[in-house]
KEKE-3310 file (N, C-alpha, C; in steps of 0.2 Angstrom, whole numbers, plus 5000, padded with zeros to 4 digits):
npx = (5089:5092:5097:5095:5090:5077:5071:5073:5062:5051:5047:5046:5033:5025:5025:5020:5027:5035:5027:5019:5031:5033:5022:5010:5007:5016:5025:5016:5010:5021:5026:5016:5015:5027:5026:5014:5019:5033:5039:5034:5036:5026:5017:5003:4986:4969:4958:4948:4956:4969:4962:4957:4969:4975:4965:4966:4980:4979:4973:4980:4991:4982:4981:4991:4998:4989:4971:4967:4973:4975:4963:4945:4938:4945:4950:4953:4945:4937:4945:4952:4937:4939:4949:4947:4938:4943)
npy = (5045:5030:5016:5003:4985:4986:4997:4996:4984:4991:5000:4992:4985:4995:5005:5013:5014:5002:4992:4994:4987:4973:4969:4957:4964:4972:4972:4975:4990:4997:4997:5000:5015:5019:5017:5026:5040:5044:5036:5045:5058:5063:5075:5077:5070:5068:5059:5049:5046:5043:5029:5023:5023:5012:5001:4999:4992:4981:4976:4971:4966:4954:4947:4944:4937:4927:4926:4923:4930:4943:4942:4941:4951:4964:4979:4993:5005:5004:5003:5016:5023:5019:5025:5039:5039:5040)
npz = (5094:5100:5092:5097:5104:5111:5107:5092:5092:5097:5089:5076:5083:5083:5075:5062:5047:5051:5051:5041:5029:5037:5032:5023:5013:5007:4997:4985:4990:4993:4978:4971:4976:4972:4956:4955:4962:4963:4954:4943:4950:4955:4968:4974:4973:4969:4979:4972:4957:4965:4968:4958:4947:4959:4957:4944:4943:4952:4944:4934:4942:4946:4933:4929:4939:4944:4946:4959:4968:4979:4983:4980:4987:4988:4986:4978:4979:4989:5000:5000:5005:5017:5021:5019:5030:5043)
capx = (5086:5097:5095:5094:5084:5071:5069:5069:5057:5046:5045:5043:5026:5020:5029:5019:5030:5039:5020:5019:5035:5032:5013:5011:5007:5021:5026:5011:5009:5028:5028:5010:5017:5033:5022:5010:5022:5040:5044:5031:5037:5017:5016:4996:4981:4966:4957:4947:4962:4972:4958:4956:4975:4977:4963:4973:4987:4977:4969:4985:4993:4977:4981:5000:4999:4981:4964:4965:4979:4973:4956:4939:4936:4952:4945:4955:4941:4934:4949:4952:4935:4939:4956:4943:4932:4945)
capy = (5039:5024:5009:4994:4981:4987:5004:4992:4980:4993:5004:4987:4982:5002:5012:5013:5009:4997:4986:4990:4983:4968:4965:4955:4966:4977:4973:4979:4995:5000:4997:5003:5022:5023:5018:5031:5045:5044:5039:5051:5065:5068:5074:5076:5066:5067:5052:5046:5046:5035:5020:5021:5019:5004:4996:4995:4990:4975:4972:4969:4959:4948:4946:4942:4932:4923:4930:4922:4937:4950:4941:4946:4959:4967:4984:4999:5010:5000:5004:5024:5025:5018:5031:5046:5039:5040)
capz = (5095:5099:5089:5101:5102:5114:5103:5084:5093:5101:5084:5072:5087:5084:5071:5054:5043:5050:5052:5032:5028:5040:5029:5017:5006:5007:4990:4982:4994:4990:4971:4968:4977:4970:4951:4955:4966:4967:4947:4939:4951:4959:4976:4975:4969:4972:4979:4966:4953:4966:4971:4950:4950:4963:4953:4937:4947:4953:4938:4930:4944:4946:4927:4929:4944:4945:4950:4967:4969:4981:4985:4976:4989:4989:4981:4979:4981:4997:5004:5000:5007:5023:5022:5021:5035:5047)
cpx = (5092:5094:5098:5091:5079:5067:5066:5063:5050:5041:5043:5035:5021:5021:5024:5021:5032:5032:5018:5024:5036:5024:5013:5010:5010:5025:5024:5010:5016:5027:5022:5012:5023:5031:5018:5012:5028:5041:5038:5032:5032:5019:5007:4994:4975:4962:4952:4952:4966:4968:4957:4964:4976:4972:4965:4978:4985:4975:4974:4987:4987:4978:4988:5000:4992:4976:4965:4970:4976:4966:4951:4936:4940:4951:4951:4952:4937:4939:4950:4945:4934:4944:4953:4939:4936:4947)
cpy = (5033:5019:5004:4992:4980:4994:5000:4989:4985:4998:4999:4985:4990:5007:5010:5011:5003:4992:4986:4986:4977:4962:4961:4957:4970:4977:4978:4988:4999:5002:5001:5012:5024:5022:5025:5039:5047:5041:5047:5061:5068:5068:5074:5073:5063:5057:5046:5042:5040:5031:5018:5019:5013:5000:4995:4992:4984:4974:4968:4965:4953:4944:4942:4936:4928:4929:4930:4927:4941:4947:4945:4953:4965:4971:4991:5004:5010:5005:5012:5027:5024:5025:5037:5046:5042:5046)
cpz = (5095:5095:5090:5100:5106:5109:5095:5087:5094:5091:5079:5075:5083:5079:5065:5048:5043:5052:5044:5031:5029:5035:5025:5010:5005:5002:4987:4984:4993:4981:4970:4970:4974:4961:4950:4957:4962:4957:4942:4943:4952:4965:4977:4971:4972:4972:4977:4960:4957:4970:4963:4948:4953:4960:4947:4939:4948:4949:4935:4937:4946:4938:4926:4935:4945:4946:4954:4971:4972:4985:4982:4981:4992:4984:4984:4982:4989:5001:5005:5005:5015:5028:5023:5027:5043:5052)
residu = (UNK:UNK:UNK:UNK:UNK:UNK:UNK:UNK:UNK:UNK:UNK:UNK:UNK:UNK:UNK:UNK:UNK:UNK:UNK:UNK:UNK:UNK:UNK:UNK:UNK:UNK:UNK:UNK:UNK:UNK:UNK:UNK:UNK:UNK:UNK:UNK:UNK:UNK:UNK:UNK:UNK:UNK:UNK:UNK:UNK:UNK:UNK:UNK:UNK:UNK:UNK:UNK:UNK:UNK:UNK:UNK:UNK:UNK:UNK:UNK:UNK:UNK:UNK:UNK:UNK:UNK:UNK:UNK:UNK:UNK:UNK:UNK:UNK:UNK:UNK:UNK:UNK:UNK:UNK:UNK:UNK:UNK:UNK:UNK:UNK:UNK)
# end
């Protein structure tokens, strides 16, 4: 794969990662997997354990940085259950 600027531009429009990295929550969505994955050395977990994870995660940064951090419907488990629907 070359890395010009029709190949970066096409893969930032349509690649996965590069449209997380791009989000604004790419903070949160990085540090929350390498807190939960990548230091404790898990590769599985089932998906209960991580949507009860990412709401601890939130609870503490709503706790550290404001409530209005995340938004009141910005729900770990919302979310998981949207990832299983799929």
């Amino acid at each position: 794969m070359t890395l010009d600027y029709p190949t970066l531009a096409s893969l930032r429009a349509h690649h996965p990662a590069w449209r997380l990295l791009c989000s604004d929550n790419a903070p949160l969505i990085a540090s929350f997997l390498h807190r939960v994955f990548i230091a404790p050395n898990v590769r599985t977990l089932g998906v209960a354990e991580l949507a009860e994870a990412l709401e601890d995660e939130l609870y503490a940064l709503r706790r550290q940085q404001g409530e209005e951090t995340f938004g009141a419907g910005f729900h770990g488990r919302s979310m998981f259950t949207r990832v299983e629907a799929c």
